[in-house]
N, C-alpha and C positions, 0 to 999 in steps of 0.2 A: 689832286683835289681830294678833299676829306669825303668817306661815305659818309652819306644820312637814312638814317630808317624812315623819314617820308622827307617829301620831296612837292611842294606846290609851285604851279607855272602862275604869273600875274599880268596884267600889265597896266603901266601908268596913266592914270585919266587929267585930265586936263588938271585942272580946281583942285588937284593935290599938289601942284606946285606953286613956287612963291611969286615974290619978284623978278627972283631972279634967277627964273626957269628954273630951278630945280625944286626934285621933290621936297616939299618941307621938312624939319627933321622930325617932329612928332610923326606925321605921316606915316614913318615906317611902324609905331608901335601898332598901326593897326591893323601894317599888313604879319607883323609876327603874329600879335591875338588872332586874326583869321585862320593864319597858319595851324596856329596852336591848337583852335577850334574845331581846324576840318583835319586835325591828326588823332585828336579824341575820338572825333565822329567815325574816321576809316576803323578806328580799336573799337568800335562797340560799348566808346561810353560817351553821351551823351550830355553837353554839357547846363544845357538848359535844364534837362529831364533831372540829374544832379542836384540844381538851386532847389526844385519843385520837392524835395527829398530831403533839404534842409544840410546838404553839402555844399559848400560854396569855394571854388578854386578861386585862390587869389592871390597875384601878386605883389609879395613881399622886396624885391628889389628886381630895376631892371639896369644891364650894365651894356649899354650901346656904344661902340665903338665905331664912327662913321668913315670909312675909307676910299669913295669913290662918289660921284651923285650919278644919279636918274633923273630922268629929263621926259616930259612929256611924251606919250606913246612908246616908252622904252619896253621891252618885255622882259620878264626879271623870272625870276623863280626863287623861295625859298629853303632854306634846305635847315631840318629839322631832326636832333637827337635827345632823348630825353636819358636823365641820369638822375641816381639819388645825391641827395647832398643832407647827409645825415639819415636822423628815425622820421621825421615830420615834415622835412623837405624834399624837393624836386626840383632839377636844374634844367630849362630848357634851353640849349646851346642852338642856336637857330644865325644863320649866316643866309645874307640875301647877296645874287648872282646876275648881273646883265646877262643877259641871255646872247645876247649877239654877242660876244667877247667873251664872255665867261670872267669878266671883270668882278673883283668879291667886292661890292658899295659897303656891306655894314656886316657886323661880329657884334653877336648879341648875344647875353646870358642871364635869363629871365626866370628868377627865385621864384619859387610858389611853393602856397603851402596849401593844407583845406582846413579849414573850422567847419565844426559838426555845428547843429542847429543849439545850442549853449553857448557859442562864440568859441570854443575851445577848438585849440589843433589837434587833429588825429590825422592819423592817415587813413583811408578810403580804400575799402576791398579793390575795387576798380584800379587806382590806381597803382596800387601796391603791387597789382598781378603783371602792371609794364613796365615796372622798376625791377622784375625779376631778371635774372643773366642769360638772356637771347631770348628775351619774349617780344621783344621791339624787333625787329627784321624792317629792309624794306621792302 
């Protein structure tokens, strides 16, 4: 199994699945954004306090590869690396896991970039400093 520099545990609520019992497929982009969210947050950057700053992280493309489903009350965890992709981009490689099998359901690879408060892309001291070579650990 691949390391991840973070690592979130989940698990599935009723009213996230379909018809037919499984989770829906949008469903999962929101448990990557959480993901995503609460790996900023363990880094000491904050992603609200950001927008409030006129930095806005946003995703530019997301590339979800669906391999297995979750089913109501399943416990999952998602597993989280971040990498550069280019001067203005960031790739977050995030892979979600049954917990009870260690079955991989989805492989996701999630573009972001930041636009400063002008609409224009830069990159972000904050972020720039987890794109450095071993600054992500888990």
């Amino acid at each position: 199994m691949k390391e991840y520099a973070y690592r979130l545990d989940m698990k599935v609520r009723d009213y996230e699945c379909d018809l037919q019992g499984i989770v829906n497929n949008a469903v999962y982009q929101n448990y990557l954004e959480h993901t995503r969210h609460e790996f900023l947050l363990a880094r000491g950057v904050d992603f609200a306090q950001l927008s409030r700053a006129g930095i806005d992280l946003v995703v530019t493309r997301a590339e979800l590869d669906y391999k297995a489903s979750l089913t109501s009350g399943d416990q999952f965890w998602v597993g989280l690396n971040l990498v550069p992709n280019g001067r203005l981009r960031f790739n977050f490689e995030q892979d979600v896991y049954r917990t009870a099998d260690q079955t991989l359901c989805l492989k996701a690879v999630i573009i972001g970039a930041a636009i400063n408060d002008r609409g224009r892309p830069f990159m972000p001291e904050q972020v720039a400093q987890l794109l450095l070579p071993g600054s992500v650990k888990a």
